[in-house]
PDB file of N, H, CA, C and O in Angstrom:
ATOM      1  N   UNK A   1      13.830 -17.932  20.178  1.00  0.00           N
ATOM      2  CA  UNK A   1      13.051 -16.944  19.471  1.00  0.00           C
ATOM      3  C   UNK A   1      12.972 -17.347  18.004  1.00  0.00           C
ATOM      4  O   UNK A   1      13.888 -17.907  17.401  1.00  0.00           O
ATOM      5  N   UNK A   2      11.900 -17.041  17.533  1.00  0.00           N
ATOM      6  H   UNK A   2      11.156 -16.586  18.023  1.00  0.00           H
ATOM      7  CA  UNK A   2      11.411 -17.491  15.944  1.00  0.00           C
ATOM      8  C   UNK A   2      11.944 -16.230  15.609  1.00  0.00           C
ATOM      9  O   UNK A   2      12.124 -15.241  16.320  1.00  0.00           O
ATOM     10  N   UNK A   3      12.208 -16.459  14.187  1.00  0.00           N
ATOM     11  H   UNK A   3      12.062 -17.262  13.610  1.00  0.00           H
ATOM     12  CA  UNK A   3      11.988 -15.287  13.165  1.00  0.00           C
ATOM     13  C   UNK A   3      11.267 -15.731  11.777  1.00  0.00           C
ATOM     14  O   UNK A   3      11.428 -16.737  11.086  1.00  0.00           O
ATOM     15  N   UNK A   4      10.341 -14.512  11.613  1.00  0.00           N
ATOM     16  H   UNK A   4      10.211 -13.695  12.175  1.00  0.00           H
ATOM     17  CA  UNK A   4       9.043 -14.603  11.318  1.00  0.00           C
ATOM     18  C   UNK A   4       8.988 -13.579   9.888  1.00  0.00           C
ATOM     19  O   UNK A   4       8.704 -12.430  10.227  1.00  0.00           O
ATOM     20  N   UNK A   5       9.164 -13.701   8.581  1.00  0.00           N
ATOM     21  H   UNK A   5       9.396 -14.634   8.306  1.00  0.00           H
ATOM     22  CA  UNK A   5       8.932 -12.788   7.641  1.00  0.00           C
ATOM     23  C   UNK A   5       7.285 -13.051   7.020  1.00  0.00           C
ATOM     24  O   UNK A   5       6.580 -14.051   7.158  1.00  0.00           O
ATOM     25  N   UNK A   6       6.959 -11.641   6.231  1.00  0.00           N
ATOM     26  H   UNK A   6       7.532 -10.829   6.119  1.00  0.00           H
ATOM     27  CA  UNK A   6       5.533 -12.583   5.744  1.00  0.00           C
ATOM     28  C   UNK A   6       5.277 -11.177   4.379  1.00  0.00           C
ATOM     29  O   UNK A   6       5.685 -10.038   4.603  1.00  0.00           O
ATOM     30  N   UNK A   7       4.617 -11.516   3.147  1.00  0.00           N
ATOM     31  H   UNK A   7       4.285 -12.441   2.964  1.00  0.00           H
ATOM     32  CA  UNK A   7       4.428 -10.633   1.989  1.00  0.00           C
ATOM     33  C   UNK A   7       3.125 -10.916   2.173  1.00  0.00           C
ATOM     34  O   UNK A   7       2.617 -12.033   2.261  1.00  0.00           O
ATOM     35  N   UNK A   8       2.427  -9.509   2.247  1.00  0.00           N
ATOM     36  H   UNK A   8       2.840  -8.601   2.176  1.00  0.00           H
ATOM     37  CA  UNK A   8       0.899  -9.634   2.237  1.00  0.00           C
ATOM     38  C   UNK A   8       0.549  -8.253   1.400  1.00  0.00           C
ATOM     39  O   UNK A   8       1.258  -7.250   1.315  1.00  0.00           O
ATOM     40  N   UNK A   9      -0.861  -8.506   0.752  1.00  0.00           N
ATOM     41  H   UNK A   9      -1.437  -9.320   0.820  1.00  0.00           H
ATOM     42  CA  UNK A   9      -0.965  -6.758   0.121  1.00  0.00           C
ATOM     43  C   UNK A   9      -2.769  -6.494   0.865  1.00  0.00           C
ATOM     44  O   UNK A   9      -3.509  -7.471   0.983  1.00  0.00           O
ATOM     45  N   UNK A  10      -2.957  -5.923   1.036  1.00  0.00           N
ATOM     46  H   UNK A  10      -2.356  -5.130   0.940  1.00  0.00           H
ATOM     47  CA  UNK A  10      -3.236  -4.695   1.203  1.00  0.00           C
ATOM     48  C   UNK A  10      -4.315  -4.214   0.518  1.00  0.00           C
ATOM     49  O   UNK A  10      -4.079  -3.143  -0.041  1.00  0.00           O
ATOM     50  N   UNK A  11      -5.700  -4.753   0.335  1.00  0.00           N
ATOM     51  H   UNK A  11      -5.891  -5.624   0.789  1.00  0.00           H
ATOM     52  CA  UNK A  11      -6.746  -3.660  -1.093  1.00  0.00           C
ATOM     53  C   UNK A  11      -6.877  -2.200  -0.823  1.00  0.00           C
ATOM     54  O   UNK A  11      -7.492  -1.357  -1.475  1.00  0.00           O
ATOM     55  N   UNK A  12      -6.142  -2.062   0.320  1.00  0.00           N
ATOM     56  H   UNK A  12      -5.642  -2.748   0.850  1.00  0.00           H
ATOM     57  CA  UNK A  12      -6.614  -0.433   0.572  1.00  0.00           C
ATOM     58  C   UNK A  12      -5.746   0.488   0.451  1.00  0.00           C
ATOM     59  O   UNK A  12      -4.821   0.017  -0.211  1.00  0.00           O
ATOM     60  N   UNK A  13      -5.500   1.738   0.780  1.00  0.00           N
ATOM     61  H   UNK A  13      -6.251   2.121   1.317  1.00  0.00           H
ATOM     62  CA  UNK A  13      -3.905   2.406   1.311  1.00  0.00           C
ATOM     63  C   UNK A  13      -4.794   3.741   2.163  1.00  0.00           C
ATOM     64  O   UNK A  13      -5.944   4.175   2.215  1.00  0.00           O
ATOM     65  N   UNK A  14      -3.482   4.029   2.739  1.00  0.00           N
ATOM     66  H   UNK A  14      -2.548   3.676   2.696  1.00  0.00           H
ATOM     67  CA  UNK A  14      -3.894   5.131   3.671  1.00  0.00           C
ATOM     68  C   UNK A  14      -4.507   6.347   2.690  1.00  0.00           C
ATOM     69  O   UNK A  14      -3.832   6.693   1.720  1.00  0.00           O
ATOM     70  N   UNK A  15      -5.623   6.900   2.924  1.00  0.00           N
ATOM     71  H   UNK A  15      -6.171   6.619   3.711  1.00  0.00           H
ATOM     72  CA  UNK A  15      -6.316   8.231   2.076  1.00  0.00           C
ATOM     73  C   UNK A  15      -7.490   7.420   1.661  1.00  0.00           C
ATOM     74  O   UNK A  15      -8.533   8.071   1.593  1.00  0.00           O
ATOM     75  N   UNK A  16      -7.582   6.096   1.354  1.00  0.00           N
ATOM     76  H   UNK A  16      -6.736   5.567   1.409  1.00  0.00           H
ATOM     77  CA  UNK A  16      -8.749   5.700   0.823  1.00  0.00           C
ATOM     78  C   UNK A  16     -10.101   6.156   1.578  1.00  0.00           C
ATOM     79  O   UNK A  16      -9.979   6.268   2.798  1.00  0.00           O
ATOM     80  N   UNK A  17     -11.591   6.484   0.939  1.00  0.00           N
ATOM     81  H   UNK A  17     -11.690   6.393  -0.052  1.00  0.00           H
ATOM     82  CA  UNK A  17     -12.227   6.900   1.575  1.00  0.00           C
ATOM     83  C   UNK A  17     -13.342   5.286   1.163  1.00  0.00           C
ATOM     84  O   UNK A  17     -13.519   4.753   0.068  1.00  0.00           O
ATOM     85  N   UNK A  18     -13.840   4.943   2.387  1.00  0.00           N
ATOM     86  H   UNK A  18     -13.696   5.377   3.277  1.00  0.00           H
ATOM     87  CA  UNK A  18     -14.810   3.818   2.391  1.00  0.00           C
ATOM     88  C   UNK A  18     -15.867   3.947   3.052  1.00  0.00           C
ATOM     89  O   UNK A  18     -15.805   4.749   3.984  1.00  0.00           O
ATOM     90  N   UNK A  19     -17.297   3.164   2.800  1.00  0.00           N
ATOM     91  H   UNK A  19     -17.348   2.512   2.043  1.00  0.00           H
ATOM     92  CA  UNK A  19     -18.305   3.298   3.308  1.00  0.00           C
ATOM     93  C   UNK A  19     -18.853   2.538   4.503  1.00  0.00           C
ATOM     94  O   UNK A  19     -19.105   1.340   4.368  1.00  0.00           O
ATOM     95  N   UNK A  20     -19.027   3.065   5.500  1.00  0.00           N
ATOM     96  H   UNK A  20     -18.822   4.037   5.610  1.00  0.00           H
ATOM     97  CA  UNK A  20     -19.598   2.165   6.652  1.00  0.00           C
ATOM     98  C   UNK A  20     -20.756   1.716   6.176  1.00  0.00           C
ATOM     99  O   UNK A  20     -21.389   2.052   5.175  1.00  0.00           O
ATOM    100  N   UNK A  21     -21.036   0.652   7.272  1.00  0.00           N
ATOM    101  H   UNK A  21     -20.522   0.379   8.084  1.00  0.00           H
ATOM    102  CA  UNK A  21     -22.230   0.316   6.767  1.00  0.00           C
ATOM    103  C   UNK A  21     -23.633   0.739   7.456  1.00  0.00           C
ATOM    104  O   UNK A  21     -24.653   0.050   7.432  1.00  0.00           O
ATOM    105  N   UNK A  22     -23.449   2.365   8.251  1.00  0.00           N
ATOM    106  H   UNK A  22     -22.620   2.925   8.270  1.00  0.00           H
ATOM    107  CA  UNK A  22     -24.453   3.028   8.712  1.00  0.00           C
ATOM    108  C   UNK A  22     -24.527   4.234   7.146  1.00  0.00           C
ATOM    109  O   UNK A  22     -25.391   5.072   6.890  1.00  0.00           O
ATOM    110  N   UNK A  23     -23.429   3.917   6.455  1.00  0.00           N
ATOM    111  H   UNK A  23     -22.727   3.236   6.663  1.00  0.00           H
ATOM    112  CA  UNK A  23     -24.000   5.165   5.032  1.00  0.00           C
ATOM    113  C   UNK A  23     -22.827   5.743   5.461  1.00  0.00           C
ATOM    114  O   UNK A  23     -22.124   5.537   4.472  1.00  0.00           O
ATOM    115  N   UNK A  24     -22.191   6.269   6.178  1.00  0.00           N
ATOM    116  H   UNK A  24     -22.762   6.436   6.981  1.00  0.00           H
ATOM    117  CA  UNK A  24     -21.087   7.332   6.745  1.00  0.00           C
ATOM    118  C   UNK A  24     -19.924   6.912   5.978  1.00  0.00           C
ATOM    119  O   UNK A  24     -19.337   5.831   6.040  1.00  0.00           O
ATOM    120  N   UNK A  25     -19.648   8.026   5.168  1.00  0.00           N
ATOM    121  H   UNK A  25     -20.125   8.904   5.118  1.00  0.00           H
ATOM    122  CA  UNK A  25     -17.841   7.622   4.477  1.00  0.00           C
ATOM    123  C   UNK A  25     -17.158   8.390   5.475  1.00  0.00           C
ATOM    124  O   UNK A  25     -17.457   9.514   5.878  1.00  0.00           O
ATOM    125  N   UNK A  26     -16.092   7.569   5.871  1.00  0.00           N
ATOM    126  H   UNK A  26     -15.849   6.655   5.544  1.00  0.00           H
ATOM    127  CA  UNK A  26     -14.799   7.879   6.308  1.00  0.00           C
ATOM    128  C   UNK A  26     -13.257   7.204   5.902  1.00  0.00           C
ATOM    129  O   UNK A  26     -13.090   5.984   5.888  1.00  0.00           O
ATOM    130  N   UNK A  27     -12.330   8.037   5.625  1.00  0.00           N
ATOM    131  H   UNK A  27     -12.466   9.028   5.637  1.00  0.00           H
ATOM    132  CA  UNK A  27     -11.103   7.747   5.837  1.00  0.00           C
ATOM    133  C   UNK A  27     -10.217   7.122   6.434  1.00  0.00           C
ATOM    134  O   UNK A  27      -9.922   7.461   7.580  1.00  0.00           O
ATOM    135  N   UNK A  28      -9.381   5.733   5.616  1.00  0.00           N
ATOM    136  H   UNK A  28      -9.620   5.458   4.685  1.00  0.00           H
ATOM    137  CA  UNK A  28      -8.317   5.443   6.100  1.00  0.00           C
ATOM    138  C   UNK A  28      -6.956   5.957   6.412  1.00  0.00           C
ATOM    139  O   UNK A  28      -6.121   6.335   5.590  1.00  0.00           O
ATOM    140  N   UNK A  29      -6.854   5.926   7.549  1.00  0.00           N
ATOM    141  H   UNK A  29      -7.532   5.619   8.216  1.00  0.00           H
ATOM    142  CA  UNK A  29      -5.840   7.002   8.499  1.00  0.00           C
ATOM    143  C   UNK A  29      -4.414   6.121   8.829  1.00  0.00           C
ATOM    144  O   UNK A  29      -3.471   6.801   9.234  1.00  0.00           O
ATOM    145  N   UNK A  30      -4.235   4.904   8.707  1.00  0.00           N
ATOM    146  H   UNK A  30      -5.001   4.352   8.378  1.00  0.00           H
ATOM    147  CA  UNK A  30      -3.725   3.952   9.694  1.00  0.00           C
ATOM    148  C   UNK A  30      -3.908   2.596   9.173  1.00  0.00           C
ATOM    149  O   UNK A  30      -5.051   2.242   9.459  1.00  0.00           O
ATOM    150  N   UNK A  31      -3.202   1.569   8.454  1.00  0.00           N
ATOM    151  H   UNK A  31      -2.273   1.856   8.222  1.00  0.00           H
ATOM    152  CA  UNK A  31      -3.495   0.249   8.187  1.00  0.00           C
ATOM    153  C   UNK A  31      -2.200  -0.313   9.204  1.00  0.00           C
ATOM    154  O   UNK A  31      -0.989  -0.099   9.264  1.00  0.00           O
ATOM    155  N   UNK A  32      -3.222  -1.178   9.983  1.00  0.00           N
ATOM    156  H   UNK A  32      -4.206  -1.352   9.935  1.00  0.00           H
ATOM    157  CA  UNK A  32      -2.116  -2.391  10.902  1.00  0.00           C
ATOM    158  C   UNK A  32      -1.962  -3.873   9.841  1.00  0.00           C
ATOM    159  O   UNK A  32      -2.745  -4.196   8.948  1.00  0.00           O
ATOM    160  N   UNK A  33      -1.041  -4.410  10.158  1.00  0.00           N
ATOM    161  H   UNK A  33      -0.405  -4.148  10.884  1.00  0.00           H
ATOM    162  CA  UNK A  33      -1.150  -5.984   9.882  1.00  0.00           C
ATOM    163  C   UNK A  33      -0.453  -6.493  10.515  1.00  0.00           C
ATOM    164  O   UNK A  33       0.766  -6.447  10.681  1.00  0.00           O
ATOM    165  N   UNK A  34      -1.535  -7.225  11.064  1.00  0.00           N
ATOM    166  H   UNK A  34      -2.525  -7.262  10.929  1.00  0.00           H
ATOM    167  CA  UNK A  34      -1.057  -8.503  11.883  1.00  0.00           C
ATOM    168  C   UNK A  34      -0.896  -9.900  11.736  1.00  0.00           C
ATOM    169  O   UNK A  34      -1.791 -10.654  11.356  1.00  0.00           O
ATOM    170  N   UNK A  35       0.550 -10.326  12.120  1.00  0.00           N
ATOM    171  H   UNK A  35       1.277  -9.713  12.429  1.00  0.00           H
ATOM    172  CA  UNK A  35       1.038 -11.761  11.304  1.00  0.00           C
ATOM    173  C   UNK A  35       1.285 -13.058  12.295  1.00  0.00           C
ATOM    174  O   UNK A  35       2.258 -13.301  13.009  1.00  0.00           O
ATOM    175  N   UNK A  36       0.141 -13.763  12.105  1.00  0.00           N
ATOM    176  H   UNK A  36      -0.649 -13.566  11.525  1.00  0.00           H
ATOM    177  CA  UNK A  36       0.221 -14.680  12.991  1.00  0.00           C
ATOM    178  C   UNK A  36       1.439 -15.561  12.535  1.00  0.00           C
ATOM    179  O   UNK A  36       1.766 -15.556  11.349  1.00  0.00           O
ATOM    180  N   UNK A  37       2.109 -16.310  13.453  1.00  0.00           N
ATOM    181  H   UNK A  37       1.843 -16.313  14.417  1.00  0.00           H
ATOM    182  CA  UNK A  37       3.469 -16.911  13.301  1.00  0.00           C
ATOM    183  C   UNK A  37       3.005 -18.304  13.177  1.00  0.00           C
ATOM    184  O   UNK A  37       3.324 -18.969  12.192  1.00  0.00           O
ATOM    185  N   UNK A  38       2.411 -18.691  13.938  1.00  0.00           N
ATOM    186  H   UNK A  38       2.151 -18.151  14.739  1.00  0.00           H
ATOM    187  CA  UNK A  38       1.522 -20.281  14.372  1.00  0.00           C
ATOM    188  C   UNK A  38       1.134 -20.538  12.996  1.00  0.00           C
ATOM    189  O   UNK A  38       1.640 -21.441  12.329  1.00  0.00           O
ATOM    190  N   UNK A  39       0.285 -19.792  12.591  1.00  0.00           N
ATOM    191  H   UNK A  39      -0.127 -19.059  13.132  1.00  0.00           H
ATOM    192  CA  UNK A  39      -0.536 -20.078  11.170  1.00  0.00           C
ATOM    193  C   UNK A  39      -0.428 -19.514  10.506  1.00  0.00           C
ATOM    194  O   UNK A  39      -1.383 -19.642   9.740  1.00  0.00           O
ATOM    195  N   UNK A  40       0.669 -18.324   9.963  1.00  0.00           N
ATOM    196  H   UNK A  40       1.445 -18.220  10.586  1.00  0.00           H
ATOM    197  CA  UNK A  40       0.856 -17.912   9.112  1.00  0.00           C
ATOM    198  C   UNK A  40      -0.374 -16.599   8.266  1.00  0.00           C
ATOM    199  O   UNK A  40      -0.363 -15.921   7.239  1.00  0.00           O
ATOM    200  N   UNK A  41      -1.090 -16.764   9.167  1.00  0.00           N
ATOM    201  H   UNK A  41      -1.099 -17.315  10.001  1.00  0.00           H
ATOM    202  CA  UNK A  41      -2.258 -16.258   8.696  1.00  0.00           C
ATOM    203  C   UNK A  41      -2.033 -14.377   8.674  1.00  0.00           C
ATOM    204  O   UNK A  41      -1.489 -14.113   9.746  1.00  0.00           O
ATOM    205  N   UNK A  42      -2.226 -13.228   7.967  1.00  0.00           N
ATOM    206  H   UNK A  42      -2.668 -13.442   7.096  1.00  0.00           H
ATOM    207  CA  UNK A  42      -1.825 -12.179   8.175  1.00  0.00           C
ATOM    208  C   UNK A  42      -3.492 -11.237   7.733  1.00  0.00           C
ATOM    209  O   UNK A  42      -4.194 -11.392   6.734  1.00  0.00           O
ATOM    210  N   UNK A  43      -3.704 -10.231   8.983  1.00  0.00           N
ATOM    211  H   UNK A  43      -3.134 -10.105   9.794  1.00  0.00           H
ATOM    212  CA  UNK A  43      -5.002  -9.589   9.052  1.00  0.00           C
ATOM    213  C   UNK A  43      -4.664  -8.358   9.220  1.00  0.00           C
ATOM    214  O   UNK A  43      -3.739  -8.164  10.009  1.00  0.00           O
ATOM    215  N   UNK A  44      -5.291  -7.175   8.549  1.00  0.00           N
ATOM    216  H   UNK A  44      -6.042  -7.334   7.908  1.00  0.00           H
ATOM    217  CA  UNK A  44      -5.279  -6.486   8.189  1.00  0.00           C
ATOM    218  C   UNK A  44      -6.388  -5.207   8.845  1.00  0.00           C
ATOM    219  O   UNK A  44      -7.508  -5.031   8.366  1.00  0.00           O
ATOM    220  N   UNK A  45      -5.794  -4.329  10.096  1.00  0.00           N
ATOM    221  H   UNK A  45      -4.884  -4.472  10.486  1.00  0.00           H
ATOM    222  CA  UNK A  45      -6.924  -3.920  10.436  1.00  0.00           C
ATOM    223  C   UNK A  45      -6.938  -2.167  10.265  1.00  0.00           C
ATOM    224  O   UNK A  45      -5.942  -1.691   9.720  1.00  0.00           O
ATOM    225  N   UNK A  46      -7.767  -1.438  10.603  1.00  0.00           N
ATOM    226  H   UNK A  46      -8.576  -1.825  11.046  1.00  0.00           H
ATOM    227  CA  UNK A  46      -7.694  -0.020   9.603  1.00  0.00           C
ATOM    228  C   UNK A  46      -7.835   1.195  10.959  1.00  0.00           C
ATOM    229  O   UNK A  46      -8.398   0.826  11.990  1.00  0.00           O
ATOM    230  N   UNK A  47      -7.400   2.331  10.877  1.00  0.00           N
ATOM    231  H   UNK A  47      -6.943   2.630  10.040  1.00  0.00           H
ATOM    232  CA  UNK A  47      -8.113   3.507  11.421  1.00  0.00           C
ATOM    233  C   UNK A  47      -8.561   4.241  10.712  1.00  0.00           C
ATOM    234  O   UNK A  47      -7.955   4.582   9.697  1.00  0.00           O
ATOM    235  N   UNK A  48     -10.004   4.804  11.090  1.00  0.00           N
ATOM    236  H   UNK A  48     -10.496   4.526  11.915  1.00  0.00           H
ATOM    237  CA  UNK A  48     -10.626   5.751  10.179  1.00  0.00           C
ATOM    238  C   UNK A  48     -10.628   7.018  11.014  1.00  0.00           C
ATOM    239  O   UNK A  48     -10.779   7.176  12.225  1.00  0.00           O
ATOM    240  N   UNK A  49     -10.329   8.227   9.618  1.00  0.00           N
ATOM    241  H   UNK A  49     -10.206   8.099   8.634  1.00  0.00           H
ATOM    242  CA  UNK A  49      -9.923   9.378  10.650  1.00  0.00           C
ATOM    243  C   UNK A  49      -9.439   9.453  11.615  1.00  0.00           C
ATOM    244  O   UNK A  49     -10.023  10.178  12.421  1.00  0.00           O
ATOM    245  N   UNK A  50      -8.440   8.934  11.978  1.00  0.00           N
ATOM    246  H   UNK A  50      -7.966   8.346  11.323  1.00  0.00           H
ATOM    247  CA  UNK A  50      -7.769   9.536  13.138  1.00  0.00           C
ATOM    248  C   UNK A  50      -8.911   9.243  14.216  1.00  0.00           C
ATOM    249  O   UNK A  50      -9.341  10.175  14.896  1.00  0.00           O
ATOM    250  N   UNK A  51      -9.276   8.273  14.332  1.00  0.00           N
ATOM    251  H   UNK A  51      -8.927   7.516  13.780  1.00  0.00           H
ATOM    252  CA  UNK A  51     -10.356   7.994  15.831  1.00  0.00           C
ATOM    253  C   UNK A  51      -9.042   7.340  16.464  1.00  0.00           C
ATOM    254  O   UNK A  51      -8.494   8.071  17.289  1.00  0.00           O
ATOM    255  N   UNK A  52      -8.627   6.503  16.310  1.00  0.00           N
ATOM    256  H   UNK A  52      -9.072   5.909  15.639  1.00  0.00           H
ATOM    257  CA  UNK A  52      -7.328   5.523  17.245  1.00  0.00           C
ATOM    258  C   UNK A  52      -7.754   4.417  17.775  1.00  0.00           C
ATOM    259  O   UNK A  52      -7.395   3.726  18.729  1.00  0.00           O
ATOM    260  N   UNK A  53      -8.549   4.368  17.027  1.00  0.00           N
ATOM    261  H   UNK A  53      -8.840   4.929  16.252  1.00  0.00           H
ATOM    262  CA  UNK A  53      -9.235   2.983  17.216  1.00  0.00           C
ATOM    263  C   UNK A  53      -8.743   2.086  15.802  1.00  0.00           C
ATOM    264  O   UNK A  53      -8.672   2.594  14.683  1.00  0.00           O
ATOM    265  N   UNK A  54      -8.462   0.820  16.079  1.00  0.00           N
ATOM    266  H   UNK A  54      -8.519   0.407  16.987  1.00  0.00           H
ATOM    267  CA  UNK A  54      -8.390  -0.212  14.640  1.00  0.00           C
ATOM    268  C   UNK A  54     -10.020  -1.106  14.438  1.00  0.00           C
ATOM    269  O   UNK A  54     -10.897  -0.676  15.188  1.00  0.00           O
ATOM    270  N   UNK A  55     -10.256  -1.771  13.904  1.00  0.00           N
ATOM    271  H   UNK A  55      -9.544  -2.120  13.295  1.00  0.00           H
ATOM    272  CA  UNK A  55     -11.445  -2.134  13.133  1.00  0.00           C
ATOM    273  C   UNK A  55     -10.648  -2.653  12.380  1.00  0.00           C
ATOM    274  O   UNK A  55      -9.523  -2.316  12.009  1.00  0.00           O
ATOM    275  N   UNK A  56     -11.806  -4.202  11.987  1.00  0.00           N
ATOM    276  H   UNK A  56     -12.719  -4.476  12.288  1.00  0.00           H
ATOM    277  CA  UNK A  56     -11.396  -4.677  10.835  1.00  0.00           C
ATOM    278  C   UNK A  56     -12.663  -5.032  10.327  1.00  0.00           C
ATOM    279  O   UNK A  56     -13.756  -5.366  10.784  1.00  0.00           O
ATOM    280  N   UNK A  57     -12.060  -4.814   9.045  1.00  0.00           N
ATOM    281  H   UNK A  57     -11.172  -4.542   8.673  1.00  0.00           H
ATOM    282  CA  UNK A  57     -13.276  -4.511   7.995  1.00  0.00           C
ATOM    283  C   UNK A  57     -14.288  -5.490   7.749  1.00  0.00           C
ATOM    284  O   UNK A  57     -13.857  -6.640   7.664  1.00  0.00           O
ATOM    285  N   UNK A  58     -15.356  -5.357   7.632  1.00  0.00           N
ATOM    286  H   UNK A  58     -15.705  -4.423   7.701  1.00  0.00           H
ATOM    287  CA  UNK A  58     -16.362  -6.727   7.695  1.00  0.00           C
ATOM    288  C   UNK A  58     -16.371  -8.036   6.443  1.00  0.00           C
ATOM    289  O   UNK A  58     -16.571  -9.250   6.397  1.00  0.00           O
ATOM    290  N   UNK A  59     -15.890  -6.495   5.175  1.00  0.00           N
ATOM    291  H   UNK A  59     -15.727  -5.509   5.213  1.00  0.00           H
ATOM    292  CA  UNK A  59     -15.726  -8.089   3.728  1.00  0.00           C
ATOM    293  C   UNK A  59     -14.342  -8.460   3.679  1.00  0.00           C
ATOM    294  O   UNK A  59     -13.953  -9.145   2.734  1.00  0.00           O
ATOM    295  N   UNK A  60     -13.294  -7.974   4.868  1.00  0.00           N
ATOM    296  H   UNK A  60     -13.610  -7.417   5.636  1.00  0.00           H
ATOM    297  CA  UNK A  60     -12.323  -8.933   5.466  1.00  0.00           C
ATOM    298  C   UNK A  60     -12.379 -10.193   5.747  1.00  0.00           C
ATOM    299  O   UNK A  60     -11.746 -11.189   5.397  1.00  0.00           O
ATOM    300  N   UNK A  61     -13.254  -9.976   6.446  1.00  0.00           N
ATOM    301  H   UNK A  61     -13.769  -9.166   6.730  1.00  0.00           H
ATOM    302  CA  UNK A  61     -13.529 -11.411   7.491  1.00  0.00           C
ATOM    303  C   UNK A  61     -13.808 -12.480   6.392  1.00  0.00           C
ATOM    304  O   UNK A  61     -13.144 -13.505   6.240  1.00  0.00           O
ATOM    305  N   UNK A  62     -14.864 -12.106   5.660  1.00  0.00           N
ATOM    306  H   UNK A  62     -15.403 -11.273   5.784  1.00  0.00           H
ATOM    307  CA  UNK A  62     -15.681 -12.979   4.868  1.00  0.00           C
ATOM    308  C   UNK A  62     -14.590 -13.824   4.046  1.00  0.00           C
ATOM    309  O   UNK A  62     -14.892 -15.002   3.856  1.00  0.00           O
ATOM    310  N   UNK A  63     -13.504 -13.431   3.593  1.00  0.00           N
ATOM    311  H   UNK A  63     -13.258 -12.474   3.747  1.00  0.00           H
ATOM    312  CA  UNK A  63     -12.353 -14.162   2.843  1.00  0.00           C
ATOM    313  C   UNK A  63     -11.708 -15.237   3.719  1.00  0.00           C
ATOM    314  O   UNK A  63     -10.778 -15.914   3.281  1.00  0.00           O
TER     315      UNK A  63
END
């Protein structure tokens, strides 16, 4: 078994209110991050309002 630490931040925090890109603001409810071990790579995905669904954000990707 690996062991795996990782420091990542975050542009958002839970309460932030953001804009879809149908116009609809909704609320961050929920930030996941996920830390790939292989590549080190760490992604960052969101719930809005309490749907229970994660999403990740589209000018995420773009970085």
């Amino acid at each position: 078994m690996k062991v795996s630490a990782f420091t990542a931040r975050c542009k958002y925090e839970i309460g932030d209110v953001i804009a879809t890109p149908d116009g609809k603001a909704m609320r961050i409810t929920d930030i996941c991050a996920m830390h790939y071990v292989k590549t080190g790579k760490v992604i960052f995905t969101y719930e809005l309002d309490n749907s229970g669904r994660y999403v990740l954000l589209q000018e995420e990707v773009a970085k």
